[in-house]
N, C-alpha and C positions, 0 to 999 in steps of 0.2 A: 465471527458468527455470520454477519452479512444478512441476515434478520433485522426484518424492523421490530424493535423490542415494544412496541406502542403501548403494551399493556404495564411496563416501568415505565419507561415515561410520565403516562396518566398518572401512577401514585407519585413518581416524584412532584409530579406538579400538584394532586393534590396536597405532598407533604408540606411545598413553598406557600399554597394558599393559609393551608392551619399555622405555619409559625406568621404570616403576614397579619393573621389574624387575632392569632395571641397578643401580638405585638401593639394592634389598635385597642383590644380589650384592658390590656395594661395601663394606656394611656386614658383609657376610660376610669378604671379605677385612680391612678395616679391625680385624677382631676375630679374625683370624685366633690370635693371641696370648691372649687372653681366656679364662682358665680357667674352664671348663664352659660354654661357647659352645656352641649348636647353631646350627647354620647355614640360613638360611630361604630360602624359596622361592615364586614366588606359586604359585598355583593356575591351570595352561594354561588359556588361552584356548583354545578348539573354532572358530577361523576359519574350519575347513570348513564345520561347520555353522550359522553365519554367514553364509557366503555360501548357502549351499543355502537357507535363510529366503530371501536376498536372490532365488537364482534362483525360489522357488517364487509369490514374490509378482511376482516376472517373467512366468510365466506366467500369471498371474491376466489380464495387461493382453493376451492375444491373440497369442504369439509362438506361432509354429507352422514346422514343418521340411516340408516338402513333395518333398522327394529324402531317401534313406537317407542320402547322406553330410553333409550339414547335421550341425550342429551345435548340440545342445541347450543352453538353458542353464545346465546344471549342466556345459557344456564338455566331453560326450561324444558322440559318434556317436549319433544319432536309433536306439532298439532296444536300445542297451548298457547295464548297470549298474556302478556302481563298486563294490569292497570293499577294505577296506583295513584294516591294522591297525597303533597302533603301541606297542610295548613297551617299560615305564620300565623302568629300572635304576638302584635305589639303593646306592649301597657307600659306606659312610662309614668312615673307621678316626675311631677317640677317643684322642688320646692320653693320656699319665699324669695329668695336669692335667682330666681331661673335656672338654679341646675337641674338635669334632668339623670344624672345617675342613680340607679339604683343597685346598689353593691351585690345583693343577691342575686340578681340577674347578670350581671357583668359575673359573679363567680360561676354562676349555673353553667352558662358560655362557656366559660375558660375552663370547667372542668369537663366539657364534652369535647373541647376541642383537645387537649390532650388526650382523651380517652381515644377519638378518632385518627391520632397524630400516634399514639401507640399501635392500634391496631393496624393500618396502612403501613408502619416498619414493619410489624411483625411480617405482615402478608407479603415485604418485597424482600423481606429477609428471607420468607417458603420459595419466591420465586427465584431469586439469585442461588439459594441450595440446591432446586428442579433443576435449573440450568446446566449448574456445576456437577451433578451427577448424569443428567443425561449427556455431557460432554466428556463423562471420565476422570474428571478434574477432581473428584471427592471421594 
């Protein structure tokens, strides 16, 4: 292909962060029990701004929108800008022991990181099929 595929890449690598992360939440539950446990967490991944890298070196290569409703590639209307924000929330209780897991939180986690670990395959499974058809291959 000779393409830098950067837009696979990024999900694989967000795929490596969700299972690295599963993997600490696990051990959060496993130590649920563990007196004076603190319970770990990795450090988000910024995928937006991931892809924004990816769309801006998109543009480098000559994409351009020529009608207002085009679609930039940062995936907005031609003239719009995005903002956004989003807010952590920590609450840990400790109990008598100084553990500080809290099982439903550690599951809440683990069920969103799968859920984000499903939807990231699905979307590179649509982009490996784009691929494969727009090369004839399918």
């Amino acid at each position: 292909m000779g393409q830098d595929l950067t837009l696979l890449n990024t999900m694989m690598h967000k795929m490596d962060w969700l299972e690295a992360r599963q993997k600490e939440l696990a051990q959060n539950i496993a130590n649920a029990d563990t007196p004076g446990f603190q319970p770990r967490d990795l450090k988000p991944v910024d995928f937006k701004a991931m892809l924004g890298r990816t769309a801006s070196s998109m543009a480098m290569t000559g994409l351009a929108t020529t009608n207002a409703d085009h679609l930039t590639s940062g995936g907005k209307k031609a003239g719009t800008s995005a903002q956004g924000t989003q807010k952590s929330r920590e609450t840990y209780e400790v109990s008598p022991a100084g553990n500080a897991v809290v099982l439903e939180e550690q599951l809440l986690k683990m069920n969103q990181t799968v859920t984000d670990h499903q939807f990231i395959s699905n979307l590179y499974q649509k982009q490996i099929d784009m691929l494969e058809m727009a090369t004839g291959k399918k």
